[in-house]
Every structure is written in C-alpha cells, then in structure tokens.
N, C-alpha and C positions, 0 to 999 in steps of 0.2 A: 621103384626100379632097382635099389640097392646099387651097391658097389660093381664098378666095373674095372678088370687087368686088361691094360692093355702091354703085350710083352712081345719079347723076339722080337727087337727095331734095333735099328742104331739112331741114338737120340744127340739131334743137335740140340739143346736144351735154350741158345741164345744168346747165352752169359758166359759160356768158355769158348775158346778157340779148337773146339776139340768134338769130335765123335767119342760117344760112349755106346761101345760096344754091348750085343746082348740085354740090352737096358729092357725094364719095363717100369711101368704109371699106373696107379691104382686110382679111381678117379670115383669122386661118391655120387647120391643121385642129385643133386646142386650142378653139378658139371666141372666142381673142384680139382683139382691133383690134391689125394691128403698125402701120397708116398710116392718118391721116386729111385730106382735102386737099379743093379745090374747085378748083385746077391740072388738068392734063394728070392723068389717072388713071394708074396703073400696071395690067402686066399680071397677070392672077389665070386658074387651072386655070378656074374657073367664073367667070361673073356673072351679075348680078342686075339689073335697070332696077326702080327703086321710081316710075318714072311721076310724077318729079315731087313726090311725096306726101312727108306732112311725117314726120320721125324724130324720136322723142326716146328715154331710156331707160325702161326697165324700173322698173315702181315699187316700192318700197322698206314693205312694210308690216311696221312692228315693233309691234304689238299685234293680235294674234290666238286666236281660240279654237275650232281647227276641230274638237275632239272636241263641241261645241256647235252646238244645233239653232236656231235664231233663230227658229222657228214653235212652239217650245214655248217659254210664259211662264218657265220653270226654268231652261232651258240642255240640259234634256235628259241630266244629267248621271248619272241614273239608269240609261241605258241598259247593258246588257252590251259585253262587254269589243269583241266581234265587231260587235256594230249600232256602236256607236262607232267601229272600226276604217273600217269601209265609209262610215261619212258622214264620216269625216275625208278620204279621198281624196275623194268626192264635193266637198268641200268646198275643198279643193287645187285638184283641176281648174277649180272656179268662181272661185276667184282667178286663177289663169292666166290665164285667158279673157278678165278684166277685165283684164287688163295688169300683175297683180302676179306680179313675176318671180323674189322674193327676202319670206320675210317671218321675224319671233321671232315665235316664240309664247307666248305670256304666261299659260299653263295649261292644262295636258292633262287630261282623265281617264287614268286606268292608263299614263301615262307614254307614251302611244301616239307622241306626236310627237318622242321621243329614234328609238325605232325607225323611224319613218317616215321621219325626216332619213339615217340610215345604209341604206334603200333606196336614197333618191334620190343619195345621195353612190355608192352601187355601181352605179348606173345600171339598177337591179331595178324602181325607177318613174320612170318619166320624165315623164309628162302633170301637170307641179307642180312649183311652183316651190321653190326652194331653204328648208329651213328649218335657223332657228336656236333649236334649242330648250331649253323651259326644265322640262318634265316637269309632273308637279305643283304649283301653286303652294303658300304658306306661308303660315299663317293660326294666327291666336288659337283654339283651344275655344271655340267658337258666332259664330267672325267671320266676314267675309266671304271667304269658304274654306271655311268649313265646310259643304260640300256632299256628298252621296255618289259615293265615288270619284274624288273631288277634290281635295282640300286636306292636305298634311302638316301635321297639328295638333300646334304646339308650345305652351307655355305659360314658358320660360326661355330665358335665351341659350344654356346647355347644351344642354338639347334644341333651338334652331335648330341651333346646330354641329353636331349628329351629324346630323340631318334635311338639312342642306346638304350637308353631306360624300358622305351616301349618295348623294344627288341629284347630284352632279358625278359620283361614281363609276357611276352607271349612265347617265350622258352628256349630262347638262343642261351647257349654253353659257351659258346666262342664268338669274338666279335671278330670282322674281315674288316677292315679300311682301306681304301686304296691313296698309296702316299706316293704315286710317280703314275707318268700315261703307259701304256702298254701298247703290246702288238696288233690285237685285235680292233684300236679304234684307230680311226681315219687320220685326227686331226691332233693327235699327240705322238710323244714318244717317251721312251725308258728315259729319258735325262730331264723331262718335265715334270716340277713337283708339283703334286696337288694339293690335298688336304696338306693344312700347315699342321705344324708341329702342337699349337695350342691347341688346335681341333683334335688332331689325335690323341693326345696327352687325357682328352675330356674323354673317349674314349674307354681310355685305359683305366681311368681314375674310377668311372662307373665299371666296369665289368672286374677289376680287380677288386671293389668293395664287396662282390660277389663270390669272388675266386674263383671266378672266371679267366679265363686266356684271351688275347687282342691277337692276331696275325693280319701285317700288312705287307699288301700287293706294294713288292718295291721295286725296280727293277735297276734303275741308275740315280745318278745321284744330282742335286743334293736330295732327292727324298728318301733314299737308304739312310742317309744321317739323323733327316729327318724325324721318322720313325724310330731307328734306336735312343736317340734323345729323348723323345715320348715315351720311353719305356715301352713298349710292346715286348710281347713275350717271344715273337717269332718272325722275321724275315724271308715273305715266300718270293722266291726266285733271284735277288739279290745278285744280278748278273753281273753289274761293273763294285762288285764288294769292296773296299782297299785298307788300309793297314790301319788307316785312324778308325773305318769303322768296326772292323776287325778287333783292334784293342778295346774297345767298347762293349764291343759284344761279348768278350773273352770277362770281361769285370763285370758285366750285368749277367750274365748267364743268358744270353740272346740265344734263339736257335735260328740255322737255315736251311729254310727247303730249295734245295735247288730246281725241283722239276725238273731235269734236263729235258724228258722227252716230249715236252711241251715245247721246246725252241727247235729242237731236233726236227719232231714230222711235220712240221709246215714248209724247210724246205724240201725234206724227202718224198713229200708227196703231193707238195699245191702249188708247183704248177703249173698254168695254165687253168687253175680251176679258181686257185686263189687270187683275189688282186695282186697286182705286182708290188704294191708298197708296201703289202702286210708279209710275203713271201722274203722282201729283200729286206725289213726288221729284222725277221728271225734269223735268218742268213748270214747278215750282215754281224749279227751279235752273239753265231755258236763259237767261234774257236775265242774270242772274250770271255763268254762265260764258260768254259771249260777252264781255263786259266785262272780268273778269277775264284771261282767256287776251289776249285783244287788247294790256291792259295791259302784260303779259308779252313780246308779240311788240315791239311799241313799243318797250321799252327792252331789247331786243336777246336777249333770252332763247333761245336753238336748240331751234327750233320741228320736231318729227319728224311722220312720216305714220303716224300708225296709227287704227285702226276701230274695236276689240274687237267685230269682228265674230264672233257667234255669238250675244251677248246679245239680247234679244227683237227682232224686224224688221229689225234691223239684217246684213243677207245678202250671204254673203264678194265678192258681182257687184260692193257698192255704195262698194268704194274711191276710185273718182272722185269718187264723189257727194261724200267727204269735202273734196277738192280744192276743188269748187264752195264748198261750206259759208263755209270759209277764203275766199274771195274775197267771198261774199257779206258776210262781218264783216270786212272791212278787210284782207284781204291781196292784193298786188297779186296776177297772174297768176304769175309769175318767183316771188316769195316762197316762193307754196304749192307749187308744182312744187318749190324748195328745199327742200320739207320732206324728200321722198324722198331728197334726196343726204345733210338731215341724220342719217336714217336709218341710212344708212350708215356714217355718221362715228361717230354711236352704237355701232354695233352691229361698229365698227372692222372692218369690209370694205370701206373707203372705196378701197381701194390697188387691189382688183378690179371693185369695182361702185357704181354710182350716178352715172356718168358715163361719155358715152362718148369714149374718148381711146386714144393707143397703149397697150397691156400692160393695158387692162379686157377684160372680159368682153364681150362684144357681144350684150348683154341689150336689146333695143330694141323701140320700136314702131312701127307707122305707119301713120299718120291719114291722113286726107280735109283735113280742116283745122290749123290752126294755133294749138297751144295759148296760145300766149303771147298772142292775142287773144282766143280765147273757151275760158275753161276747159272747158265742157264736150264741145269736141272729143273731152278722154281716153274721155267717156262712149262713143264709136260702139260698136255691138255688134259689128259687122265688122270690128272693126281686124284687121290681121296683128299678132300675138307671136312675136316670136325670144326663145330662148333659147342664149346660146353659138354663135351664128350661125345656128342650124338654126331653122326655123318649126316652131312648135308649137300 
C-alpha cells in the first residue's frame, strides 16, 4: 500500500492546547504517523486533502459494556450467548461511528469481549474498534455483579485468586471488581461495601503479576477507600470521592472515570419506564457527583473518558455527549478531550495511541469545527473515522 499524506487539516495533535494550522501526517503502510509537520510536506505513494477540516484523535473509551442493551432497564444481561454476541458487534460499530477508536471493557456476559478483541487483533472484524478486555466482572454473592451470565461470584480472597487467574488465562487484559452496590441492583446502594479490601487486594496482586490493570466499580464509600487501599489502578464512577481518598490517589497514581452520563440519562429519560428506586439513585446522586468529581479534577486527580455505556439510555453513539457533560461541570475544552489521552496512559497504550505524533497509530478524526472551541463539534454524525490510517 506504501505511504500515505494526509495534508490541508488543522491538526489537534492531543498533547497541545493549540490548533496547528495547514498541518499535514505522512502515515506508512502499518497505519503508523512516521512524520508530522505544517513545513513543505514530503512526498507519499498516496494523498489525501482533509479540505481544511479540523483533525484530532481517536477517543479512548475505557468503560464499556457492549454485551448490554441500554433500552432494557436490566442490561439485558439475560440474553443467550448468540443474541449477545450480535448486539455486542452492533454495539462496536456504534462506537466507531461516534469516533471511539480504542475502548476496555469493564464486563462482558460469557466472556464474549476476550473473543471479540482476538477477532479484531486477526483482522476477522474490522468495523470496531480496538478492545481491551476484561471478560466477566467480579462480584460478592448478591452484589453488584450478580447478574445472569455476568459476574464471577467470589466470596474470599482465595476464591478471587482462582476466579482471576482463570480470567487472565482465558485472555482478560483488565480485571473489573465491584467494591460498592450501585444503581442498577434492587437491594444495595453506592455507600454499601462489597468485595473487601483483602479480596480486592487478591485481585490486584494476580493481574499486576501480569501487568495487567484492576478498575473497580466504586461509587461511595467506605468502598472507594476500600479499593484505593487495594491498589487498583482505576476508580470507575467514584461519585461521593473526598479529600482522604483524593490524597491517596494523588500518591498512588489512582485514576477516575467519572461516567457522568451514566447517572445523568437515567433521570433524564426513565421515567416512568424505570423503577422508581433506581431513577431516584441516580437522581438523587447527580449534583453530589458533579461536585465531587469536580473536586477531584481541581486537585489534579487523572481524569479518564469512559460511558458505561450499555447501562439503561445511556447508548454506545453518546460518548461525546460525555465530553460535553465534563465541560458543562467545569472542565475546560482541552481538559476533557485530555481525558481520552488519560485513557490511554491508564490503559498503558499511551506509547501507540491517544495522540497523534511519529510511531502512533493514526487513529484520527475529522470535524467540520473546532473542538477546542465548541465541544460539541466531536458530536457531528458525519464525521470521517480513520482507523490505522484507513477510513472506516
């Protein structure tokens, strides 16, 4: 295929705060950037005119749930092994489309997204984006995990060790644990700890012998404590966050996903369709977690992009929408687009993607406008998506 120019952009590159004008990316046939410049271009077997139009990368979404149906209040998690199979690609493609080019996913049913990552690594699917997956999540007996066809159900740090072990050996890259109840089950809530902290800990001990990553489901506390005590490497949704676990996390190099719009669409659109105890959860917990996570961004906490799309309305298209979110509660434009490169640094892919520069991946987009002035440019339905130089 040889080398391809892609020239005439204005290039958000990721890592400045800045448009570069007239920029162009010479990109080889691997789907590398070897050169990037806004100079005299060099010459390439192909090119490309981007008309001007604005570039930036490819988004980084590390919390995901694409065996999950977002139009069933459950997750959908009941389904057989085949209908789940089918709406998880459905559900790929519709993150691609939105411009996410790379995502973890943070619990499968029947392990579907170990499998699905080793298609796409043989190039058997190509319409989807890269994932890093985590199989099955990890869950208490009656916590939040304990779903059908969902949750390896431990109750000791022994049984996590063997339940993890299995889990890496049948090709999990990241482990998910659940250390609080959530929104979605009946009979818990965010300030119920689950999995203890020795159990977690067993977790962490196996998937970092790997160099692997843990990210736990935490939402209040003590099991936000919980989990950063454990070492995990990431804190997803971390709503009632506070300043003791804050200073912890700021020493361990913690990250967190806020999800916002995981707490958001459930009261903006369930209900009367949703139970009323799961609607008045999220409801009851958006202007906390605005405040909280904010507090966190503030003092410098490494803030990631992820959705937990799949949970009720909340639908794999609407990862921009998360972007927006973040700006509407205090983050600049530049910040939240930082989440995706934190993403990466997370999910220690940062060396191929989340930026575009020489020896990345040329995973890009391109807009009509200008995100770094109005976030919601990521939103356009039309955008072009590259993956590895090719449109997709």
């Amino acid at each position: 295929m040889g080398t391809t120019l892609y020239y005439n952009c204005q290039l958000f590159d990721g890592s400045k705060n800045e448009i570069q004008a007239n920029a162009w990316f010479l990109v080889d046939e691997t789907g590398k950037i070897k050169q990037t410049g806004t100079q005299a271009a060099p010459e390439a077997e192909q090119k490309v005119d981007l008309q001007q139009k604005f570039v930036m990368p490819g988004l980084i979404n590390c919390h995901t749930h694409i065996t999950m149906n977002p139009k069933t209040g459950d997750g959908g998690t009941a389904a057989n092994v085949v209908a789940s199979t089918v709406l998880a690609v459905q559900n790929l493609q519709s993150l691609l489309h939105s411009g996410v080019t790379y995502i973890r996913e943070c619990g499968s049913t029947y392990d579907i997204d170990i499998t699905l990552s080793q298609l796409i690594q043989n190039k058997r699917l190509t319409a989807a984006p890269e994932i890093m997956p985590s199989g099955r999540p990890y869950s208490m007996t009656g916590g939040h995990g304990d779903f059908p066809n969902f949750g390896h159900l431990v109750d000791s740090p022994d049984e996590m060790r063997k339940a993890v072990r299995q889990g890496l050996k049948k090709g999990a890259k990241a482990i998910k644990v659940m250390a609080t109840g959530g929104v979605m089950t009946p009979n818990d809530f965010m300030d119920d700890p689950q999995l203890s902290t020795a159990e977690i800990h067993a977790a962490v001990e196996e998937a970092h012998h790997k160099n692997d990553i843990v990210a736990a489901h935490a939402e209040g506390n003590p099991g936000i404590l919980n989990a950063i005590k454990a070492g995990v490497d990431s804190i997803e949704h971390g709503f009632y966050v506070n300043d003791e676990e804050i200073d912890l996390m700021l020493e361990q190099g913690t990250y967190l996903t806020p999800t916002f719009i995981a707490a958001w669409a459930i009261p903006e659109y369930g209900h009367g369709i949703l139970p009323d105890w799961e609607v008045k959860k999220a409801a009851d917990a958006l202007d906390d977690l605005y405040k909280n996570i904010g507090h966190a961004y503030h003092r410098g906490v490494p803030i990631t992009l992820g959705t937990d799309a799949g949970t009720p309305f909340n639908e794999f298209f609407q990862t921009p929408v998360e972007l927006e979110l973040m700006v509407e509660h205090g983050f600049s434009n530049f910040d939240a687009l930082q989440t995706s490169v934190n993403s990466a640094k997370l999910m220690k892919i940062d060396q191929e993607y989340g930026t575009l520069a020489a020896g990345k991946f040329a995973d890009f987009l391109v807009l009509d406008e200008n995100p770094l002035q109005n976030i919601k440019a990521v939103q356009q339905e039309d955008k072009q998506v590259y993956k590895k130089g090719q449109l997709v």
